[in-house]
Every structure is written in structure tokens, then in C-alpha cells.
C-alpha positions in Angstrom: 27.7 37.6 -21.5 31.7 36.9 -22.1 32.4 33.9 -20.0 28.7 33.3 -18.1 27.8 30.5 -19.2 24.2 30.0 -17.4 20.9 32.3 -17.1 21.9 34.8 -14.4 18.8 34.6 -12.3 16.9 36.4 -9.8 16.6 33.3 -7.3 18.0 30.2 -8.2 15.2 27.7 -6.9 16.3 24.7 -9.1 20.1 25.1 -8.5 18.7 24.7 -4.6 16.6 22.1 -5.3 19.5 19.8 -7.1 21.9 20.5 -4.2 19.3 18.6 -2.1 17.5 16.6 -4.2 18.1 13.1 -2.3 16.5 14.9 0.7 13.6 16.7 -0.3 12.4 13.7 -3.0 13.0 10.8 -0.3 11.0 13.5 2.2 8.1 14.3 0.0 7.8 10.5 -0.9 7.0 9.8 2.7 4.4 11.6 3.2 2.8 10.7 0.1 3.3 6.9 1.1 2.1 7.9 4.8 -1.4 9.5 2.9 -1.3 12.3 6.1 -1.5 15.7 4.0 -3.3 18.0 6.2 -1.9 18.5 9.7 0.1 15.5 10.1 3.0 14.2 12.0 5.3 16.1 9.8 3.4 19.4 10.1 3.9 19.2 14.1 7.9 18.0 13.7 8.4 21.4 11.7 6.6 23.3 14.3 8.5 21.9 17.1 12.0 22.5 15.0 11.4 25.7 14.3 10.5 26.7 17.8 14.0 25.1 18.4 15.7 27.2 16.0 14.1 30.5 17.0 14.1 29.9 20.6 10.8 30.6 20.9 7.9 28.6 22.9 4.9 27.9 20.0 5.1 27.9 16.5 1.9 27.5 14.6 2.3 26.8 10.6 -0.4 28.0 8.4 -1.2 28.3 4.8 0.9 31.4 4.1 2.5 34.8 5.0 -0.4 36.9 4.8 -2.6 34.4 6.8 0.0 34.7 9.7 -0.6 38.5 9.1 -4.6 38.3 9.7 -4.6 35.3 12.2 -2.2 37.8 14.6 -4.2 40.3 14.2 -7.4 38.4 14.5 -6.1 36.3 18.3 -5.8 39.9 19.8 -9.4 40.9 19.3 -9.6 43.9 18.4 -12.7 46.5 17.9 -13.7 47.7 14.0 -11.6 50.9 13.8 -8.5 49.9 16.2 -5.2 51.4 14.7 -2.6 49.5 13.7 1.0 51.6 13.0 3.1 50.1 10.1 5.1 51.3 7.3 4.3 52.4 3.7 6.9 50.8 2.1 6.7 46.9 2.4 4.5 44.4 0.6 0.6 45.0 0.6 0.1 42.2 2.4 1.4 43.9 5.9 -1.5 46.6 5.2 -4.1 44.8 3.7 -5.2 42.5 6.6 -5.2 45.3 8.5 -8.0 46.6 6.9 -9.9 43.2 5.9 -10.5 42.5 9.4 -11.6 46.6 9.6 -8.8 48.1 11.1 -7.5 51.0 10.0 -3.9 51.3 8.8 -1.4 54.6 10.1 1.6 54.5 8.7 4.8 55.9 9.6 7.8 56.4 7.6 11.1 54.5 7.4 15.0 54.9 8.0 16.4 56.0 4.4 19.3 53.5 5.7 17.7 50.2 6.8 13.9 50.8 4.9 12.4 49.9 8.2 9.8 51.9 10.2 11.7 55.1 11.9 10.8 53.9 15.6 11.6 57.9 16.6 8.8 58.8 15.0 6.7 56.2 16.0 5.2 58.5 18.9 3.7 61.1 17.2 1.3 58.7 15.5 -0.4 57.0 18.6 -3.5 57.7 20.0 -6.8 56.4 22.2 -7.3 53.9 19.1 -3.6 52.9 18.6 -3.5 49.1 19.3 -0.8 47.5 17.8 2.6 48.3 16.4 3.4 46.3 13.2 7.5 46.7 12.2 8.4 44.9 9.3 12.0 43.3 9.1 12.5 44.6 5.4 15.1 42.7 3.4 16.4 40.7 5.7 17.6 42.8 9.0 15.6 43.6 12.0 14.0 46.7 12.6 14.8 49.2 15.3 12.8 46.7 18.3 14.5 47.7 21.1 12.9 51.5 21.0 10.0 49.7 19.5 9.1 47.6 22.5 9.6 50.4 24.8 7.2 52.5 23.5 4.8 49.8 23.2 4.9 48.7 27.0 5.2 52.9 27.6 1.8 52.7 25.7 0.5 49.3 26.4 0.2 48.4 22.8 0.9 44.9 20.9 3.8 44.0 19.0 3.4 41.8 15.6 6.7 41.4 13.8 6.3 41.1 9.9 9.2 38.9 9.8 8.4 37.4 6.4 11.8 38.3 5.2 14.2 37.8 7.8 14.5 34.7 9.5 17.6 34.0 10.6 18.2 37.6 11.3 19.3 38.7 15.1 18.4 41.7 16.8 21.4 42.8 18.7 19.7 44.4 22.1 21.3 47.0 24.0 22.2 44.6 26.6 24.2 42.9 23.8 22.3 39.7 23.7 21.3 38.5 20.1 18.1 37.5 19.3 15.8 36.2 16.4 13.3 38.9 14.7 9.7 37.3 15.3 10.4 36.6 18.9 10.9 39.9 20.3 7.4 41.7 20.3 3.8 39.9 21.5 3.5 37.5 17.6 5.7 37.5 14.6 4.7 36.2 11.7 6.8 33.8 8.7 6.2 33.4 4.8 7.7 30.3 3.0 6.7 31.4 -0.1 9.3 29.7 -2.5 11.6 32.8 -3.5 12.1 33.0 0.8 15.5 32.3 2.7 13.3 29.1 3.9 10.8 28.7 1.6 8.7 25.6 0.1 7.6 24.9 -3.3 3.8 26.2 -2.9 2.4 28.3 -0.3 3.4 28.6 3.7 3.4 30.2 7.0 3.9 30.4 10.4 3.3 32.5 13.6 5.7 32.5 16.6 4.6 33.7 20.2 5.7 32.8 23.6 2.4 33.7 25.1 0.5 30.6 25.8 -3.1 32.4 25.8 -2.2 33.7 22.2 -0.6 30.3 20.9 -4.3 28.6 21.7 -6.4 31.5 20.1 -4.1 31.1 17.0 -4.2 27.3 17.1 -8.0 28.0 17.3 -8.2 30.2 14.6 -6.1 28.6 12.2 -9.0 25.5 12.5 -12.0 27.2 11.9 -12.2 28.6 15.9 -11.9 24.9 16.9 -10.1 23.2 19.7 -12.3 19.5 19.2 -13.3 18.8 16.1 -17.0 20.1 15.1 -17.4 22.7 18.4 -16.3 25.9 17.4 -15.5 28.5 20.4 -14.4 31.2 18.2 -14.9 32.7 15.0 -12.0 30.9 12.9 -10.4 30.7 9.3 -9.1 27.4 7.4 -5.7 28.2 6.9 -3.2 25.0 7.7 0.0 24.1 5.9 -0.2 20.9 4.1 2.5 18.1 4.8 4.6 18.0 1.4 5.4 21.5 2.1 6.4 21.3 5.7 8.6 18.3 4.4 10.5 20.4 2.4 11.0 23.2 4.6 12.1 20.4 7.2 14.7 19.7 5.2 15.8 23.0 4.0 15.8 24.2 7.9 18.8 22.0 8.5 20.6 24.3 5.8 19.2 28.1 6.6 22.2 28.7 8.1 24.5 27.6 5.4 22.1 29.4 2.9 22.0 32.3 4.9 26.4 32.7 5.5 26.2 31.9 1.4 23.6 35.1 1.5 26.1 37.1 3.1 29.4 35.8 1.8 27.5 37.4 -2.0 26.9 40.7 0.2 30.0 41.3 1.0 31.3 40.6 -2.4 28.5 43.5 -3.7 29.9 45.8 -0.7 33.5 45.1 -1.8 32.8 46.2 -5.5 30.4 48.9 -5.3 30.9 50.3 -2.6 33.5 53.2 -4.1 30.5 54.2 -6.7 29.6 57.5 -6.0 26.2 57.5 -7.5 25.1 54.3 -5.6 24.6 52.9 -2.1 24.8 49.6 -0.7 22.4 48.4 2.1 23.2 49.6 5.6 23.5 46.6 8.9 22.7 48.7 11.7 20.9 46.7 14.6 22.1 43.4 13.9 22.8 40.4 11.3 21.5 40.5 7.9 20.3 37.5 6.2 19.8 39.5 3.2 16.7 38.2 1.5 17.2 40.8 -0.8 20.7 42.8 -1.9 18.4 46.4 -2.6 21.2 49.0 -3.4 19.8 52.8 -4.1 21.0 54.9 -6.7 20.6 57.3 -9.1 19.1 57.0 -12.7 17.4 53.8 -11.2 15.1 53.0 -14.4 18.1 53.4 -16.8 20.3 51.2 -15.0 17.9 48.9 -14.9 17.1 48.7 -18.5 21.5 48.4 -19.0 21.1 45.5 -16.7 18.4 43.8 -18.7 19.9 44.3 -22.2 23.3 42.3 -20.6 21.4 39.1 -19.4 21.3 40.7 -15.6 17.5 40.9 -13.9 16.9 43.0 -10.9 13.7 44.0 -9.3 12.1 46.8 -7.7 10.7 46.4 -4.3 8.8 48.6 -4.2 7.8 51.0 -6.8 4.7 53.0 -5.3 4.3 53.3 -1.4 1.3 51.8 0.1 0.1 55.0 1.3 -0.2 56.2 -2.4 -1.8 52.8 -4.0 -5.1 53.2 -5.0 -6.4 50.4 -2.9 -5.8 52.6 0.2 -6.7 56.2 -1.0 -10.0 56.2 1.2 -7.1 57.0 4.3 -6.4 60.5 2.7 -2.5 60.2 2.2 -0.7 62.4 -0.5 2.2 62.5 -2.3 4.5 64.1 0.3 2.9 62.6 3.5 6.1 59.8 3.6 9.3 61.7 1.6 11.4 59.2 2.6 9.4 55.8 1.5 8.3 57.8 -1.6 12.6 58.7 -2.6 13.3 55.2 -1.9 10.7 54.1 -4.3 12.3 56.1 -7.0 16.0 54.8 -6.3 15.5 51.2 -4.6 16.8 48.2 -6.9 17.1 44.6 -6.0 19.9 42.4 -7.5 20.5 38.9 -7.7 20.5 37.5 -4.5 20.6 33.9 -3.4 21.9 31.0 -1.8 23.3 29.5 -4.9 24.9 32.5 -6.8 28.7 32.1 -7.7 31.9 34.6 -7.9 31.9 34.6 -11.6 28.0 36.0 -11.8 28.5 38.6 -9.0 31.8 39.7 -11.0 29.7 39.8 -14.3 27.0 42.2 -12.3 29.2 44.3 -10.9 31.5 44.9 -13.9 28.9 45.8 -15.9 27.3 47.9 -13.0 30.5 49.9 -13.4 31.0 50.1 -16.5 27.4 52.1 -16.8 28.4 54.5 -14.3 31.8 55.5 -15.8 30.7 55.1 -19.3 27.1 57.1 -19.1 
């Protein structure tokens, strides 16, 4: 690996950790010493700091990304066999609570150029059943919400922003304000999972809203349906975040934005150096900041680049390999191979490389040197 003289690594959660290792150990050793570990002081600080940071009027933490998926979708109650549009290509999560709270999922394809849902085509898929519009901020940049939200108020329908990898992000609105993905629509939702631009060292979540009626359902739900302890008014999950994580997401809050310009300072540095490869393309910014969770270039002879990656000490990843619409899990909705052309090329070209908060110069140069050198050499 000539002059690399560490692991090159996907995500770099320990270089994090020992750049703020005074902070998170004095912050975790309060709350063990304070013996509060389930919805605690701390727990309600993050809330209210987040709600700060997103401008947004209720945050509710919870035990993790895909619990923020099925609590939204549970506060808006909604009738066995409601519709919820989304996109194939995301994580199964977006899909899957859909259909354990017996909804039924209708997906719509995505921009080759962003990997978000194509809002222009959102139209053709609604009906008497359509209830929601799910969008998922893929990667790290918003989706296309200002169309979005227009035709859900043309249509009366709900908004719930999968926004599990991109806060931080801004929409830029056609009247050229900025603002945060997960506050535009009716609920967004948050993951903390560790790998995250703000994630803990276990499981989290969160759901924003500024709807008061929704932020006390989702309160509610999170509890077991339970505003006092022991009377239950709805039908409710146990889904809470416990304190030792919201302590260290407290303390990595104060730094997102640092993370997040170190996210994009790397970006750049990838746009500057491969951007002049013919056979590859670097990720598109087209309706506002990217926070760039992930750096997902596509390109050609995806699988054997790969493999040239791996034998040189480089990982990468593909998200994601096989479109919802043609996993197993949801082949009871009929889809085939064809139904989603775009989702289904980008899951034959999309690769993910090293992308984090703590990645230097001399890495990114190894990467994209050797990125090079396969594509004039092979």
C-alpha cells in the first residue's frame, strides 16, 4: 500500500471516537453515576437540542431508524391495505414497515442522478388508496420535496421523510430558503445507527414533526400507547432510546457540522480526481447541500473494480445490489425485472467508497490513484 501506513476503512468509528474521547467517556460516566438509563434527563436534553438544530418543533427519540419508520406510519392511522409510495432502491427498512403494519408498498422509480424517488413520476402511481408519500434522502442529499409536497397537498396525502442518511442536509426551496430534510413533509424520521453522520455506539432514532397532534400520538406510541403510566389510550410499541446513547450523540451533535464540512471537503477531493474518468460518474448535488453519508460513484465493470480495490487494501460497498421490488421478501406485490430500469442499472453500477469524517489526503490519494490506474491499465 506504498506509503499508507493504516487500514484504509470503510468508516472510521474509533479514529472518531479518540478525537473525542474526553467527551463522550466523562458523558457516559454520568449517566451511569446518575443510574437514569431509560428516558432520563439526558434523553429529553437531546430531544430538545436536536429540535434546535433542525428548527423543528418536537423531536421524539426512539430505539432506532426503522422504529421511527413504523411509529410514523402507525400515529397516522391508517386502514389494512392503505398505499404508501416509496422507492425500490433504499434499505428494506423504508419498505418493510410498510407492510408489517399491512400496508401495501408502490414503488416508484428514482433519478439515475441523485438515486432518489423521480417526484415527475410520482403521479401516475396514486390512487383512492394512496395515503402517504415516503421520499428517502439517499446518501446524504434531499430528495426532490418541493414537487413532492405539492402533489401531496394537490392530493391530500402525508409526507414521511426517510431521512436516515441525511441530516444535516438542506433542501434549497424554490423560494431560495434552505431547509433541513425531515422537516419539510408531515414526519421525518432519524437512524443513529453507529456507521451514521450522527450516530451512537448501539442502536437509535428519532422522529421530527411540527404537528402537535402527531408529536403526542408518537410520544404515545413510543410508550406502549401511554400518556400516564399504566392507562393505555392507544395501541403502542416499547421503542425508547436509552441514556448512554443519547449521551453520546449529545456530544457528537456539537460536531455534525464539522463532521459533515470534513464529509464534503473528501467529496470534493473524489470530484477533483475522478471526475475526467470516462467510464465513471461521481454523485450529482442537485436540490441542495450534501452531507454525503455515502461517496456512491457509478461506473462500469462495477464487480471488477471492486475486486482491484480489495486486492490493494481499499473496501467499498454496494448499496444496493438487488432493488426492493425484486427481493424475495416482496414478490407477493407482482414486480418484475424491468418494472424499475433505472433502480435496477444503478444496482448493477452503484459503488460506495470510503467515506467519513476522519479520512485523510494521503488515503483519498491512495483510492483514487489506484482507481486510475485500473481504468487506464485494464
Amino acid at each position: 500500500m506504498g506509503n499508507i501506513v493504516k487500514e484504509i476503512r470503510m468508516v472510521d468509528l474509533k479514529g472518531q471516537y479518540l478525537s473525542l474521547q474526553e467527551e463522550i467517556d466523562s458523558a457516559i460516566a454520568e449517566v451511569i453515576e446518575s443510574t437514569q438509563f431509560i428516558n432520563g434527563p439526558i434523553v429529553k436534553s437531546l430531544g430538545k437540542e436536536l429540535e434546535e438544530y433542525l428548527s423543528c418543533k418536537h423531536v421524539i427519540p426512539c430505539a432506532n431508524g426503522t422504529d421511527a419508520l413504523m411509529i410514523a406510519l402507525m400515529a397516522l392511522d391508517l386502514k389494512e391495505g392503505d398505499e404508501v409510495i416509496t422507492t425500490p432502491f433504499t434499505f428494506v427498512a423504508t419498505a418493510e414497515t410498510i407492510v408489517i403494519l399491512g400496508l401495501k408498498p408502490v414503488f416508484v422509480d428514482v433519478e439515475q442522478d441523485t438515486f432518489n424517488i423521480d417526484a415527475e413520476k410520482l403521479k401516475d402511481k396514486i390512487n383512492e388508496k394512496t395515503k402517504v408519500i415516503l421520499p428517502v434522502h439517499l446518501f446524504g442529499q434531499s430528495s426532490n420535496m418541493d414537487v413532492i409536497m405539492e402533489i401531496a397537498q394537490e392530493h391530500s396525502l402525508y409526507v414521511i421523510e426517510d431521512n436516515a442518511q441525511s441530516i444535516g442536509a438542506m433542501l434549497e426551496q424554490k423560494t431560495g430558503k434552505l431547509k433541513r430534510t425531515g422537516t419539510i413533509g408531515n414526519i421525518g424520521t432519524l437512524s443513529f445507527f453507529p456507521s451514521k453522520n450522527l450516530g451512537c455506539y448501539g442502536d437509535g432514532g428519532a422522529i421530527t414533526t411540527d404537528d402537535e397532534y402527531l408529536a403526542e400520538r408518537m410520544r404515545m406510541i413510543c410508550k406502549h400507547g401511554s400518556k400516564v403510566k399504566y392507562y393505555h389510550e392507544i395501541v403502542g410499541v416499547n421503542s425508547r432510546l436509552d441514556a448512554i446513547q443519547a449521551a453520546v450523540l449529545r456530544v457528537k451533535l456539537k460536531h455534525l457540522d464539522t463532521f459533515n464540512a470534513h464529509r464534503l471537503g473528501a467529496a470534493n477531493y473524489y470530484d477533483a480526481e475522478l471526475s475526467e474518468i470516462a467510464e465513471l460518474k461521481t454523485p450529482n448535488r442537485k436540490y441542495g447541500t450534501h452531507v454525503f453519508h455515502q461517496y456512491t460513484i457509478q461506473c462500469k465493470r462495477r464487480d471488477e473494480l471492486k475486486n482491484y480495490l480489495k486486492e490493494r487494501g481499499i473496501p467499498s460497498m454496494i448499496y444496493y445490489p438487488v432493488p426492493l421490488h425484486l427481493q424475495g421478501a416482496f414478490a407477493y406485490l407482482g414486480n418484475r425485472e424491468g418494472d424499475y430500469p433505472i433502480s435496477e442499472h444503478l444496482s448493477k453500477q452503484v459503488l460506495s467508497l470510503p467515506m467519513h469524517s476522519e479520512i485523510t489526503k494521503e488515503e483519498q490519494s491512495y483510492i483514487c490513484s489506484e482507481i486510475k490506474k485500473f481504468y487506464t491499465s485494464n
